[in-house]
C-alpha positions as MATLAB code, in Angstrom:
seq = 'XXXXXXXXXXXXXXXXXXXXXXXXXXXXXXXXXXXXXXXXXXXXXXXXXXXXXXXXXXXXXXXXXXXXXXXXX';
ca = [
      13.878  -20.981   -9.822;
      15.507  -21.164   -6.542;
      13.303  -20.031   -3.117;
      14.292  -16.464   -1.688;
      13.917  -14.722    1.469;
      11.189  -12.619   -0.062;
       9.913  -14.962   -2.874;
       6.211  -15.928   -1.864;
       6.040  -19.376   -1.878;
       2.618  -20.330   -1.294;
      -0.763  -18.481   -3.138;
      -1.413  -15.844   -0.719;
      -5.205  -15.796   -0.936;
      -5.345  -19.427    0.371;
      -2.779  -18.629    2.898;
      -4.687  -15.789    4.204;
      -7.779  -17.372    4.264;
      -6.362  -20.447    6.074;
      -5.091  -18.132    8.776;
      -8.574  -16.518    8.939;
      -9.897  -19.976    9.185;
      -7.463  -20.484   12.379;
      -8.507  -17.138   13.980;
     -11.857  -17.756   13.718;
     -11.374  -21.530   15.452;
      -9.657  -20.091   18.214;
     -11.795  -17.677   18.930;
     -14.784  -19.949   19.199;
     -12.856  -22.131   21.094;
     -12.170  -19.088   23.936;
     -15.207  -17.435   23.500;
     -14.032  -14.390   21.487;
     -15.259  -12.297   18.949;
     -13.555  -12.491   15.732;
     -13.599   -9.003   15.512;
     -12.032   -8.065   18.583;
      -8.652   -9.559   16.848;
      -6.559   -7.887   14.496;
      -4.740   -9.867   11.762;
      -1.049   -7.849   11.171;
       0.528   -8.868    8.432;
       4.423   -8.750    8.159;
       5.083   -7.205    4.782;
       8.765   -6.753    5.161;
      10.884   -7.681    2.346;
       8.394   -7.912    0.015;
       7.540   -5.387   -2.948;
       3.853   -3.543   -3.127;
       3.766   -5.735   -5.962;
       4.226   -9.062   -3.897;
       0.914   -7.601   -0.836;
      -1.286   -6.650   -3.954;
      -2.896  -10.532   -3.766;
      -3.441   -9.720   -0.501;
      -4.712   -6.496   -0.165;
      -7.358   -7.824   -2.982;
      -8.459  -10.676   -0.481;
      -9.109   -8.020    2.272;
      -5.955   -7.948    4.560;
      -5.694   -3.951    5.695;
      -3.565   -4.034    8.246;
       0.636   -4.502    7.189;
       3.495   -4.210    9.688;
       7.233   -2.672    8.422;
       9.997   -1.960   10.243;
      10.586    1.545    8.328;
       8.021    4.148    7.544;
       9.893    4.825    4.756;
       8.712    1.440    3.648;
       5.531    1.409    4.698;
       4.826    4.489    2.134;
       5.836    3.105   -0.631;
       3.333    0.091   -0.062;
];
């Protein structure tokens, strides 16, 4: 199987949650609150199917370039 543009090629959940892990880090490093950050991830050029992994791990907020997109996610 050859790599894509779009093909995932790391498990998302572990992804994710490394990022989290990063957020949080930085904002104990500058005195932040983790919540005053917002995570937004980039679903474009991937299928609903592809963010379902994600959405499961608790990612809510998705960034598009289209709305037309966006809906169909």
């Amino acid at each position: 199987m050859t790599s894509g543009a779009n093909e995932v090629t790391a498990p998302l959940p572990s992804g994710l949650a490394a990022v989290e892990q990063e957020i949080a880090r930085a904002c104990r490093d500058f005195g932040r609150d983790r919540a005053s950050v917002t995570l937004i991830a980039v679903s474009k050029t991937f299928g609903a199917d592809a963010i379902v992994p994600v959405i499961a791990n608790g990612q809510r907020v998705f960034g598009e370039n289209r709305v037309q997109e966006a809906k169909a996610k």
